[in-house]
DOFI-698500 format. One line per 2 residues: for each residue x negated, y negated, z negated of C-alpha. Coordinates in Angstrom, 2 decimals. Example, Ala and Ser with C-alpha at 12.3 -4.5 7.8 and 13.67 -1.06 7.14 Angstrom:
BEGIN
-12.30 4.50 -7.80; -13.67 1.06 -7.14
***
This chain:
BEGIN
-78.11 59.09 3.82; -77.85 56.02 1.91
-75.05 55.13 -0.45; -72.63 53.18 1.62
-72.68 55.55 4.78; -71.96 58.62 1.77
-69.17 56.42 0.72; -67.55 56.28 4.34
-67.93 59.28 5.24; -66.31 60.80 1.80
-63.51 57.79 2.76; -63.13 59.65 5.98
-63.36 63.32 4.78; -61.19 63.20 1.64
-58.78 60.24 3.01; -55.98 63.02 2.36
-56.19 62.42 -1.01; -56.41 58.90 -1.02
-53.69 57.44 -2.82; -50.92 55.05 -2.06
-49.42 52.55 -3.60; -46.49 55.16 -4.75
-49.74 56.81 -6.28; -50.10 60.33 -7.98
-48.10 60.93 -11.21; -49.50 62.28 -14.45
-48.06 63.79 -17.50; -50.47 60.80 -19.16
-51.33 62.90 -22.70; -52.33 60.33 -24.48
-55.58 59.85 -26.32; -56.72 57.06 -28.70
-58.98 55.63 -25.72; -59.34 52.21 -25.29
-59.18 50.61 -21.99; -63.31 48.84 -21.07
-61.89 47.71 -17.63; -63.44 44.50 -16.17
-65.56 45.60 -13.49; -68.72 43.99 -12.62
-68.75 44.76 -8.55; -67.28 42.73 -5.64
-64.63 43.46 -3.19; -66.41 44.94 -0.78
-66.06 48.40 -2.65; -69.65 49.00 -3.71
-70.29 50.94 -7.20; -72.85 48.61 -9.28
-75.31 50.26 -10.93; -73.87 53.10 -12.28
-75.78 56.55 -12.86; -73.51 58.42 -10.64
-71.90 57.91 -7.37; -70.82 61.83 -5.88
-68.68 62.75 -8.27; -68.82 66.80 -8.61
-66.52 68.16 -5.67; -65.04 71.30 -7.59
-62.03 70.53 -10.11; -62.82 71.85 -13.50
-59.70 74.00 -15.28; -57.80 71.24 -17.25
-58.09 71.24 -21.01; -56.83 68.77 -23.61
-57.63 65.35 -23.66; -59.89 64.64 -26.45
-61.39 61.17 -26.86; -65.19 61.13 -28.12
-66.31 57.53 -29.03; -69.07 55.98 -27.28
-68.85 58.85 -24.08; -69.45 57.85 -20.69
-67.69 55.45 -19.25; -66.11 54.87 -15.47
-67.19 51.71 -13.56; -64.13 50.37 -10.91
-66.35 49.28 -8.45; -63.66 45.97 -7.55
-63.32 43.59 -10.35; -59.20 43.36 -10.40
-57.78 40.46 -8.73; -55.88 39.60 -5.59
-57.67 40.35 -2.18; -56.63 39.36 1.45
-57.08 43.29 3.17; -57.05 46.55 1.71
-60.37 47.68 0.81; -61.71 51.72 -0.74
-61.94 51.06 -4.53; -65.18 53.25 -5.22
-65.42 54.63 -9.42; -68.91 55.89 -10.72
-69.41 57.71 -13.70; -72.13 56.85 -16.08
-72.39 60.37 -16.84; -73.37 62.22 -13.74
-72.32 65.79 -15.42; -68.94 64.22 -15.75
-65.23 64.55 -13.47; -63.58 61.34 -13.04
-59.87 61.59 -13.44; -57.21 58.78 -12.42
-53.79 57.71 -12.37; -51.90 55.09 -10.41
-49.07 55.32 -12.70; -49.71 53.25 -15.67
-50.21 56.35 -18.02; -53.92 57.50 -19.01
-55.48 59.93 -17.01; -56.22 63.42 -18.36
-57.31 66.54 -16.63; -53.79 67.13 -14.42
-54.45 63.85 -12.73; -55.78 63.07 -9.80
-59.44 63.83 -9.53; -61.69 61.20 -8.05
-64.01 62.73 -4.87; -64.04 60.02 -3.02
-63.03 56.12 -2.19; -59.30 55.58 -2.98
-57.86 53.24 -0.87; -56.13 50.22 -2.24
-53.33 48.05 0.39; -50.81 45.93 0.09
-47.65 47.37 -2.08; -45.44 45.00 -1.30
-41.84 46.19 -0.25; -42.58 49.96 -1.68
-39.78 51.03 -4.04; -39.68 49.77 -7.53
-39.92 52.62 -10.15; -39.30 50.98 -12.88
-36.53 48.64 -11.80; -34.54 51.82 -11.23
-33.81 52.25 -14.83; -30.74 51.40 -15.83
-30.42 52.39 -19.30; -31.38 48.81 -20.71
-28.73 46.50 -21.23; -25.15 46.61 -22.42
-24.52 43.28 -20.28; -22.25 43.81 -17.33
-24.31 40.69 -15.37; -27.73 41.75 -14.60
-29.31 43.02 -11.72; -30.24 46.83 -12.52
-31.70 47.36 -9.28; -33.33 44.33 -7.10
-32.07 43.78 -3.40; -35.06 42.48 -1.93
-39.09 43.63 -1.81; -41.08 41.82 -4.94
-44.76 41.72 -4.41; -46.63 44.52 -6.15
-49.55 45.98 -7.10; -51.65 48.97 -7.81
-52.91 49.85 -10.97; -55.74 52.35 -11.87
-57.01 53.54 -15.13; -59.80 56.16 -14.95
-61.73 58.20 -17.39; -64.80 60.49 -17.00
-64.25 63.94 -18.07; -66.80 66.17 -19.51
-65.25 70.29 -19.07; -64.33 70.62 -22.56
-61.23 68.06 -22.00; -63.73 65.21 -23.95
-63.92 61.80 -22.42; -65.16 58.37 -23.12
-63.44 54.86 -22.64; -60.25 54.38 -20.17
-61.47 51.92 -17.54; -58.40 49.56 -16.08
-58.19 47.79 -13.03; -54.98 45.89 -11.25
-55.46 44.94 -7.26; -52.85 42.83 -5.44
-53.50 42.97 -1.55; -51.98 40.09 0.66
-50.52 38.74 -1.92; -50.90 34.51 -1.66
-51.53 33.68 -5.38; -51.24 30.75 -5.13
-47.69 30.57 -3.43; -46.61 33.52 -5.70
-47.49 32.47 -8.69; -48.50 28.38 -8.84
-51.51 27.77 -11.11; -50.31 30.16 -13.85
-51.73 33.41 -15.09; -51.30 36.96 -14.73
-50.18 39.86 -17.66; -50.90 43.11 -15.94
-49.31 45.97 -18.47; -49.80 49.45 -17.53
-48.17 51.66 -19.80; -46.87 55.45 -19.98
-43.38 55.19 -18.60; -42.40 56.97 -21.19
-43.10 54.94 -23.89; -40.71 52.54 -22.41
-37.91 54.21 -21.18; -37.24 57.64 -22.72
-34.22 58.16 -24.15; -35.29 58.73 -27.74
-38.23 57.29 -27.89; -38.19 54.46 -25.08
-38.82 51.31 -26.86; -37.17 49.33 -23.27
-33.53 51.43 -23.19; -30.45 51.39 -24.84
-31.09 55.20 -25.62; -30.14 57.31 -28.34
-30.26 54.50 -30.77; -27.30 53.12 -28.85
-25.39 56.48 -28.70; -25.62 56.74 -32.42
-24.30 53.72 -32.85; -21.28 53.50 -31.06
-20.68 57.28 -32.35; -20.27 55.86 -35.80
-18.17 53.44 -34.49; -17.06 53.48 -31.03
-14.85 50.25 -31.65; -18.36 48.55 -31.47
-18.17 48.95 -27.62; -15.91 46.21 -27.09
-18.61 43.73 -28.91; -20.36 40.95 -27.27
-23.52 42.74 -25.40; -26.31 40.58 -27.85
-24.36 42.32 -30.95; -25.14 45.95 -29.36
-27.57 47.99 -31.32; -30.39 50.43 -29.44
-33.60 51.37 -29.33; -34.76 48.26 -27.86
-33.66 46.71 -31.47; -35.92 48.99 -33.69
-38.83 47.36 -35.36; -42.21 48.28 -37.45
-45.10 50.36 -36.61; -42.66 53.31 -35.43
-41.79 51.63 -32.37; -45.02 50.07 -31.41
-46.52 51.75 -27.90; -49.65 51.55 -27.26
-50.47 50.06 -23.55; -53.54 48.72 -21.32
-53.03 44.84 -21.10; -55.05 42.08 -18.96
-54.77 38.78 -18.32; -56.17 37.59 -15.02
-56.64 33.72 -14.32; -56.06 31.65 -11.77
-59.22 31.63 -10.52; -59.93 35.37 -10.60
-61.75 35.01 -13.76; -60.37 38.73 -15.98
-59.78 36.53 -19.30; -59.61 40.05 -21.59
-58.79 43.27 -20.59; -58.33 45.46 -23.31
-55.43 48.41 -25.16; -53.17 46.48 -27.34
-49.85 47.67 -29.27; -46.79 46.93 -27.72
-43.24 46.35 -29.30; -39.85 44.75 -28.25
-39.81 40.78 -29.79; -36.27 38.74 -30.64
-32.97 38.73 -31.68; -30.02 38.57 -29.61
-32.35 38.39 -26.43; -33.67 42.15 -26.99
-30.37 43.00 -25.13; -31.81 40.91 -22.09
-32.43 42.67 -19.17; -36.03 41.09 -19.45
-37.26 41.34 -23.21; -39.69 39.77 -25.20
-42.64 41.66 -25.43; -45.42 41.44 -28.59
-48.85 42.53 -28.29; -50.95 43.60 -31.25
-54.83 44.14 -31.13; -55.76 47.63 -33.46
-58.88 48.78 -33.90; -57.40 52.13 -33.05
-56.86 51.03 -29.73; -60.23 49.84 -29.21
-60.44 46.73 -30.73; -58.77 44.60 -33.94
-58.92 41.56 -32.07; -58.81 39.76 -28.39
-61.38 37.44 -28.43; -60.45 35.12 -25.86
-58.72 31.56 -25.49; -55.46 32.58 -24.60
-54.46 29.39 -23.92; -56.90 26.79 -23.57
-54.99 24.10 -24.48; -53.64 25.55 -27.70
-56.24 23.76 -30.44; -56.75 25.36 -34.31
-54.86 23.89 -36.28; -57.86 22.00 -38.50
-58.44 20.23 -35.24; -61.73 21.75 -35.13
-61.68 23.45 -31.54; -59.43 25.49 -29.53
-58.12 29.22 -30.78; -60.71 31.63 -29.55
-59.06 34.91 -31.18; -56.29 35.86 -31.74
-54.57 39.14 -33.80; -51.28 38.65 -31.78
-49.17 37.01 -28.99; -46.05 37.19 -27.30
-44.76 36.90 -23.67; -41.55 35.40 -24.15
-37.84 35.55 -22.10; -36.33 31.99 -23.00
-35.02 33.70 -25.96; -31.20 32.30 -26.08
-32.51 30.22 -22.80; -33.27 32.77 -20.83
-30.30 31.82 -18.60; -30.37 27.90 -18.90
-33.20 25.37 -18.62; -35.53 28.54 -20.11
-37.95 26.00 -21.60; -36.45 24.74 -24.55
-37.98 26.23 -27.49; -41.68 25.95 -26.06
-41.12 22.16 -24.71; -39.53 20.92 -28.33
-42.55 22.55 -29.94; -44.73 20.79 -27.82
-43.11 17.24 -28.15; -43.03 18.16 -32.13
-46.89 19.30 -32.44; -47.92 15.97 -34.18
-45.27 16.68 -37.16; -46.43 18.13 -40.87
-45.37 21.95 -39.85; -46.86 24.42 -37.92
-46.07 25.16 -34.11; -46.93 27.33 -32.00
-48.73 27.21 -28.73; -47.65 28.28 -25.37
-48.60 28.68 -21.50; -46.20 30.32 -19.01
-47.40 33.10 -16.63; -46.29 35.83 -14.72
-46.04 39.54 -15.99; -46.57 42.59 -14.33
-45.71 46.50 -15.57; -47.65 49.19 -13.68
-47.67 46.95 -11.08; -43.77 45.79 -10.96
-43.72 42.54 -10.87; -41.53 41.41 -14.76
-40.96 37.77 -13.99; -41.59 34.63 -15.40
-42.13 34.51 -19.39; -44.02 32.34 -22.09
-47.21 33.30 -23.58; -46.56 31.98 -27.06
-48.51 32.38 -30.34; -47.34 34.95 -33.10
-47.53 34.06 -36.76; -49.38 36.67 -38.91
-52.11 35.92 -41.72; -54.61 36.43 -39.14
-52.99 33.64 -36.94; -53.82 31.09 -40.13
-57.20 32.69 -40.29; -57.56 31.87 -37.07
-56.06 28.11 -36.78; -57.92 27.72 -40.37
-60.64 28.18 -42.96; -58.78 30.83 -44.73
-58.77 34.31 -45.26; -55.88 36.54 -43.88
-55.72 38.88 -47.04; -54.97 35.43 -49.20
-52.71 34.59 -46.88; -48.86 34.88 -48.04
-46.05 33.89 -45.29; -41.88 34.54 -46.28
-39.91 34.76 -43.50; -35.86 34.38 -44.01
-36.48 34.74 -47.76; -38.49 37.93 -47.11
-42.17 38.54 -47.62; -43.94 38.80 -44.32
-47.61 38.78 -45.23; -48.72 39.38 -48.72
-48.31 41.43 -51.89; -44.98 42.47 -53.35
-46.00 40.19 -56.02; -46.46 36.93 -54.44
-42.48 37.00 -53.16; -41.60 35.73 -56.92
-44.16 32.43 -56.48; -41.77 31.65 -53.22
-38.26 32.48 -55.67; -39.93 30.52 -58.33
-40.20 27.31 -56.63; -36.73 27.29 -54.87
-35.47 28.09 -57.83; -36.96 25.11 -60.04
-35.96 22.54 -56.95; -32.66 23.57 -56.97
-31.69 23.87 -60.95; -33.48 20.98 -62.46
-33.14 17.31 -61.67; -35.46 15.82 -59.28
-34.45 12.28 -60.13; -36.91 13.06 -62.91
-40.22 11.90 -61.69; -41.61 15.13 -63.65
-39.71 17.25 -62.53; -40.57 16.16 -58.83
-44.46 15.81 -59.42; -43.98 19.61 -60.72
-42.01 20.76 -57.50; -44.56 18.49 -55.47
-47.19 20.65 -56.67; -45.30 23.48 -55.04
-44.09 22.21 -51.80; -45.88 19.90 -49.51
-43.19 17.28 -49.27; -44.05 16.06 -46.07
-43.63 19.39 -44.32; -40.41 20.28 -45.45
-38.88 16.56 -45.15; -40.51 16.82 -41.24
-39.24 20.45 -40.61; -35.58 19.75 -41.52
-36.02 16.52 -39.48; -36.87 18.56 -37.07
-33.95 21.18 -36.60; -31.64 18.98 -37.49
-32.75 15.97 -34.60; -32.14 18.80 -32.46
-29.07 20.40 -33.96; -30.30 23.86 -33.99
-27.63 25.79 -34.69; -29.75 28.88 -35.96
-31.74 27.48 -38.28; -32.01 26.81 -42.24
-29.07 24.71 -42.51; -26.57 27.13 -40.22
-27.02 30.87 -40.52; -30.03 30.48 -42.63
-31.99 31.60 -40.01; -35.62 30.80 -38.38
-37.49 29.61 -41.10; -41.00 30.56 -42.58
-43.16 29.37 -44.83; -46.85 30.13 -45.79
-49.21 29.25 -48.40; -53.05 30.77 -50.13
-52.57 33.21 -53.17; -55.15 31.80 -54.65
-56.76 27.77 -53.72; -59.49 26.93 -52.69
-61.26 23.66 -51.64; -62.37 24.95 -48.17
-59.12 23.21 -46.24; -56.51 20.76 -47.36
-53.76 23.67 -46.69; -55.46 25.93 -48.55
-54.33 23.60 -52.15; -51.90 26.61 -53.08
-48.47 24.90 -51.52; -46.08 26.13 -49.26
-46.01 24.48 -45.65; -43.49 25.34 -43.22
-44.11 26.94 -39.38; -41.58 26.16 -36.73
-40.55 29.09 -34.13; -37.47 29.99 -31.97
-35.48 26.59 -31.73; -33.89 27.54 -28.55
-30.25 27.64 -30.01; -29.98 23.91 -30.00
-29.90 21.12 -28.30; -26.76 21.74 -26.80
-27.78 24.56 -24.88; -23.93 26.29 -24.94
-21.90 23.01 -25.23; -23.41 21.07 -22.40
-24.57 17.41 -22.98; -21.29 16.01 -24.28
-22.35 17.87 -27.60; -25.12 15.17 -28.21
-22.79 13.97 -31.72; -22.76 17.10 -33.46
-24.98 16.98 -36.72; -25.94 19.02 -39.45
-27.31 16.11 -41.67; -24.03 16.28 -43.97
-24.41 19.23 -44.26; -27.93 19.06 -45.39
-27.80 16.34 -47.64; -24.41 17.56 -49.23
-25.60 20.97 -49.74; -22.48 22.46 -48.89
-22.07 26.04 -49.30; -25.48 27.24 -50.42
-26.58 29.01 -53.60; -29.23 27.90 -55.83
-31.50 30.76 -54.28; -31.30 29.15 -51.27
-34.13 27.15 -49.59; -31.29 25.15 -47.08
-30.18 23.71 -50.84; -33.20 22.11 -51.55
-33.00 19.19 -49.20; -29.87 18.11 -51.23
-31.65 18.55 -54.65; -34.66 16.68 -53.80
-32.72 13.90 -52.05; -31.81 13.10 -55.65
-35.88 11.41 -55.55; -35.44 8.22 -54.17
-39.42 8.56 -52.79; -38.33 12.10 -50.97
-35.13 10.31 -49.86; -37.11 7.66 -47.92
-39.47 10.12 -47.21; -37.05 12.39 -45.67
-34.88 9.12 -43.58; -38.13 7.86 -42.23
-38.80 11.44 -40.92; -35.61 11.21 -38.96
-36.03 8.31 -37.88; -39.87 8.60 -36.76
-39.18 12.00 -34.99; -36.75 10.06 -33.06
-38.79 6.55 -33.11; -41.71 8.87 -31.20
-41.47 12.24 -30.48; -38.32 12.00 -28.96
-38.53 8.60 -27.27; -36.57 8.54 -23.91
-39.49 7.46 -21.43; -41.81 10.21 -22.82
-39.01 12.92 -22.84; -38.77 12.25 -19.64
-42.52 12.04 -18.48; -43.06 15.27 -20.26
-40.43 17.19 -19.41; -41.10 16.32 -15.07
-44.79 18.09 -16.03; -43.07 20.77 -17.48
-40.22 21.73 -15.70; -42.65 21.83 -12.24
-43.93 26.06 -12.56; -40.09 27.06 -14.22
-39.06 25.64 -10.98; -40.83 27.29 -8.48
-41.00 30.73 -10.82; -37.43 30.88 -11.78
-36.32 31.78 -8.94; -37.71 35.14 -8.14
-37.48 35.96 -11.96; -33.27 35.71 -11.94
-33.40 37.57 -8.26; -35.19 39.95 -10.17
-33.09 40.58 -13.10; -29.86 38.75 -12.91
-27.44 37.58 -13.88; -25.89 37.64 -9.90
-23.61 34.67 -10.78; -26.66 32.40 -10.90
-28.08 30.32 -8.20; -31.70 30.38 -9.45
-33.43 27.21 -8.35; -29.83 25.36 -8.98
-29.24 26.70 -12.11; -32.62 26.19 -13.95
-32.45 22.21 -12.30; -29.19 21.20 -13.23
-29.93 22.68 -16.67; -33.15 21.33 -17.37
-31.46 17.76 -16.15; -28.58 18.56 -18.70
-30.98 19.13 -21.23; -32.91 15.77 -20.48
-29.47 13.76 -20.87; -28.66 15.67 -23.72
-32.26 14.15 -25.54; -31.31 10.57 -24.22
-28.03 10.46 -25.53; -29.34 12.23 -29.25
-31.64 9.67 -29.03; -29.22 6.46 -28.76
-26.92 8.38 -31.56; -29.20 9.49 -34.45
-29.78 5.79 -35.81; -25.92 5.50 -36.70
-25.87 9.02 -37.98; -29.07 9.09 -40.47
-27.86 5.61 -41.69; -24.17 7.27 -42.53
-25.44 10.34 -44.72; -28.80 8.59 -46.08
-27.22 5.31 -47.34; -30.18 2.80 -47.80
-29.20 -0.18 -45.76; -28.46 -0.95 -42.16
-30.49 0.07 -38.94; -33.33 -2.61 -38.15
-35.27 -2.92 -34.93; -39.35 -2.87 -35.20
-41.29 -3.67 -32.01; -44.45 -2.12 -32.79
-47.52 -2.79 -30.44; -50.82 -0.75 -30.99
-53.29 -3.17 -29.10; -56.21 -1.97 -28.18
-56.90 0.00 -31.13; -53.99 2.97 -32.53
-51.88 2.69 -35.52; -50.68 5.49 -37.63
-46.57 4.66 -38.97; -45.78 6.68 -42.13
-47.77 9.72 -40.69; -47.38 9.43 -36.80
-50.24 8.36 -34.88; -49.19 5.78 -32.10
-52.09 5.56 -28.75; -54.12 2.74 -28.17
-52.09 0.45 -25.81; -48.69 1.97 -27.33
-45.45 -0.26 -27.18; -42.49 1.08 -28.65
-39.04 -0.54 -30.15; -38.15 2.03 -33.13
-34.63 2.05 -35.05; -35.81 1.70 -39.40
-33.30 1.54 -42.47; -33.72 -2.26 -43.99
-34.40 -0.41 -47.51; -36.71 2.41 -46.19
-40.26 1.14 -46.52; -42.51 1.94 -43.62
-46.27 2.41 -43.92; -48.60 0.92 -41.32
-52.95 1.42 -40.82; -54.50 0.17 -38.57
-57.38 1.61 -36.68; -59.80 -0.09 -34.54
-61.41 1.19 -31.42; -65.04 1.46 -30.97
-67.12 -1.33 -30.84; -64.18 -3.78 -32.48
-62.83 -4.59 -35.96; -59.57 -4.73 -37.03
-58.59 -8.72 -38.03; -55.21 -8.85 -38.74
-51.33 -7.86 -38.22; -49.14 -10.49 -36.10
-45.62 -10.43 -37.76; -42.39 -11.72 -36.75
-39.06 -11.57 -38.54; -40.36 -10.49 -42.07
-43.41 -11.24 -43.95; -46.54 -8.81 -45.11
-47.81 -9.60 -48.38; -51.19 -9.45 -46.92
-51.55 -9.50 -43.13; -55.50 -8.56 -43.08
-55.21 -5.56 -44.79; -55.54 -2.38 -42.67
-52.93 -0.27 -44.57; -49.47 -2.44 -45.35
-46.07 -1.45 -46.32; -43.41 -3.22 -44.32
-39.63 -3.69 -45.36; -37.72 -4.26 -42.51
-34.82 -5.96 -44.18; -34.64 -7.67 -40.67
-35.44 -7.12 -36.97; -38.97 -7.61 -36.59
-42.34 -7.38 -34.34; -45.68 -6.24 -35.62
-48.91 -6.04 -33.98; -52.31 -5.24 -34.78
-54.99 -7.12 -33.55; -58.76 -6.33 -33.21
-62.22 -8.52 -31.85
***
């Protein structure tokens, strides 16, 4: 008999135990196993070229689960992926002395599972009941959805293991199968997170990293007045951090076009603030070598380049899949869209790619794929070494030695007690802080009024520097450079678009109500320079000028907004809140947010020239030509027009750079005058409205 007809006919004489999509449960022990699941076969159910395919018939007594490095292995023989019909998912043992045990519940197999003897038949899950979506322990919110109304499409995940009779085992294998399930109309062009995970780890009441729990019980037993709070104030387990509360869980990422990007164990923790109290949290995933492997070597997201411009991110330590943070229930798209229109600027950003999530087969919505800042993630996006990295979060140490907090306390410290007017004293603090960075970061938050930021709550702000320089990168010089992340508190998100006037530049520039320890104070110390003033009003003004200019707000933000569209929906039916009309609610707020940027846009001029005080607004028509031209350090696109708001006594820097195959000749000026017109680099004063082009043969 040859090995497909042995395959049938064990499909036919064990199809008793082949499993549903409700699956068999399993107490899921778990071992340090890590998950080797992208499997090599087609659909058609056939097993490869592994050793064994008739796994032993008689069920060994169970013993522990011990995991033995470098033991056999279990080959799925279906690569995971979305098929049209059900199909028999066949599993093969490398070791033919070996039992192959399996779950269908997310949790790793060990010898109480389900033994494999024989095909296990895979079909389409959609409509069965929702395990996990049954919990109810998760939120303090009164306005989610605990429990979803309507089917969701589904899956069926397996992770196997091949069991020698001593309880040892090699490698967890790990495959997800969606059957008649249109990808395409599910889920647009975006990928797949499949999580499978020990229920347990998420939702047990003193341990459950996903619940309320016994976290929350303590707390309101200390003081039960704390009920009556706001649901983002509540405390549970959800909003424990570190190591402690890190699960370990199989994770893969499946692409549009089938293609299994990774598929590996990573750690798993609850990520945010007040949006940990979200019926759908943020989830962070950390690669350990003590779940298989310190590192997922894969492009994540293609588009998301290194920062030394040298190629796209390949590796990564960490990533997130992101709720919308305080968005979540608005335009959802905030914090990773202003990153992206900010990505030119002196700071760091991070990268992003929506997809949908999946958790032991429940579909988990919409979220962000977003980058996580850790040394290794500036190892990664430079030439520098993690263990010289040294990042301070808030005004704590993130990354580094206790030691290297006090070079961070040192420099505030000199900004904000000595005199910056003196040009030695600013050369000195220069040396400490790239100038550029900070001016373009507080730019930044304050263009788009965040209202959790440095300069209101003194909240979301990093910085990072080396320990010790080197000449390998210019970041690696020793300074501190600042990294922009959860800006979704801005931008009028609560007020509407009326809001568009509301500025924290005074309050920046006057200092008001911060301590000489603090970092917010050092914008009004160093605005004492006049060359960090300028600095500083051109970075206003340029943000605005480019990043933020109407027609390509508007350009961008149509590409954007297309997948939240069509994925929103389905994600708020899924989770709440019941108030909202999905499709109508994400639309109207990403259109709020849109007028909200054109309005900013028309008022920023009049309020930078109030608080920065060097002249009155001038108009500059700049034209690009056919070559590009970089203004102060923003890099305008060959064939560029655009009509930018300057201060008359705010010099602007212009270079010129021609395209290939053509020199540069000269600048065309109207309404001032260059003091040399052929040079490539000039300063222009636009003590009047003016027009400047560059011009090239």
């Amino acid at each position: 008999m040859n090995k497909k007809a042995a395959a049938l006919l064990c499909a036919l004489i064990f199809s008793l135990t082949a499993v549903s999509c409700e699956g068999s449960s399993s107490s899921g022990a778990e071992t340090s196993a890590s998950s080797s699941a992208s499997a090599q076969a087609d659909s058609s159910g056939s097993s490869g070229n592994s050793k064994s395919d008739a796994p032993p018939a008689d069920k060994p007594e169970a013993q522990p689960a011990r995991y033995v490095s470098g033991a056999g292995e279990v080959t799925l023989g279906t690569q995971s992926g979305f098929y049209a019909d059900a199909f028999d998912l066949t599993m093969s043992a490398s070791d033919p002395d070996s039992y192959i045990f399996y779950t269908t519940d997310g949790s790793d197999p060990d010898m109480n599972s389900e033994l494999y003897t024989g095909p296990v038949r895979i079909e389409n899950c959609t409509g069965e009941p929702n395990t996990l979506a049954s919990e109810r322990d998760i939120s303090p919110s009164n306005d989610h959805r605990v429990m979803p109304s309507q089917s969701y499409k589904m899956g069926t995940v397996i992770k196997a293991a091949a069991f020698k009779k001593d309880g040892s085992h090699g490698d967890v294998s790990f495959g997800t199968y969606f059957v008649g399930v249109d990808r395409g109309t599910a889920f647009s062009d975006v990928p797949v997170i499949s999580i499978a995970i020990n229920k347990d780890y998420l939702f047990d009441h003193d341990t459950g990293i996903y619940v309320m729990g016994a976290k929350h019980e303590e707390w309101l037993k200390e003081k039960p007045g704390n009920k009556n709070l706001d649901g983002w104030k509540h405390v549970g387990n959800y909003s424990q951090t570190g190591k402690e509360w890190e699960r370990r869980a199989s994770v893969q990422l499946i692409e549009n076009d089938g293609t299994i990007g990774f598929s590996q164990d990573l750690g798993v923790r609850i990520k945010g603030g007040a949006s940990r109290g979200d019926t759908q949290k943020s989830l962070k995933f950390i690669a350990r070598e003590e779940y298989g492997k310190k590192s997922i070597k894969y492009p994540i997201m293609p588009d998301n380049m290194r920062s030394d411009g040298t190629g796209v991110v390949d590796k990564y330590k960490s990533f997130a899949i992101r709720n919308g943070g305080n968005d979540a229930n608005y335009a959802r798209l905030r914090d990773p869209f202003l990153q992206h229109l900010a990505a030119d600027r002196d700071f760091e950003t991070m990268g992003s790619r929506n997809c949908v999530a999946f958790i032991n087969g429940e579909y988990w919505g919409m979220y962000t794929i977003t980058d996580d800042y850790s040394d290794n993630y500036f190892e990664n996006n430079y030439p520098v070494k993690d263990d010289n990295v040294i990042i301070v979060k808030r005004g704590e140490l993130e990354e580094g030695e206790e030691s290297d907090l006090k070079l961070f306390e040192d420099m505030v410290s000199f900004i904000n007690t000595n005199d910056m007017s003196n040009e030695e004293n600013y050369s000195k603090a220069s040396d400490m802080l790239d100038m550029q960075s900070f001016a373009d970061f507080c730019a930044f938050h304050i263009y788009i009024n965040n209202e959790d930021c440095l300069f209101k709550n003194d909240n979301n702000w990093r910085l990072w520097r080396v320990r010790t320089p080197d000449d390998s990168c210019e970041q690696a010089d020793g300074r501190w450079r600042m990294a922009v992340y959860d800006t979704d508190f801005s931008t009028g998100i609560y007020s509407g678009d009326s809001s568009f006037r509301q500025s924290l530049l005074g309050t920046a520039v006057k200092g008001t109500g911060f301590n000489d320890e603090m970092l917010a104070k050092a914008v009004s110390s160093l605005i004492k320079n006049d060359a960090f003033k300028k600095m500083f009003a051109n970075a206003l003004l340029d943000i605005r000028n480019y990043n933020f200019e109407p027609e390509h707000v508007k350009s961008e933000l149509e590409a954007c907004s297309e997948e939240y569209l069509r994925l929103m929906p389905d994600t708020y039916l899924r989770f709440g809140p019941d108030y909202l009309n999905a499709r109508y609610n994400t639309a109207d707020k990403i259109n709020e947010f849109r007028s909200y940027l054109t309005k900013r846009y028309s008022f920023m001029p009049e309020n930078i020239q109030k608080y920065m005080e060097l002249g009155e607004i001038r108009s500059a028509v700049i034209k690009t030509g056919e070559g590009s031209i970089t203004v102060n350090n923003t890099v305008l696109a060959s064939g560029s027009e655009y009509t930018a708001a300057y201060l008359s006594e705010c010099p602007v820097t212009l270079t010129a750079k021609a395209p290939d195959g053509k020199r540069f000749v000269r600048w065309e000026v109207k309404g001032v005058t260059l003091s040399d017109a052929s040079s490539e680099t000039v300063t222009l004063l636009p003590s009047e409205d003016c027009e400047i082009e560059a011009v090239f043969e």
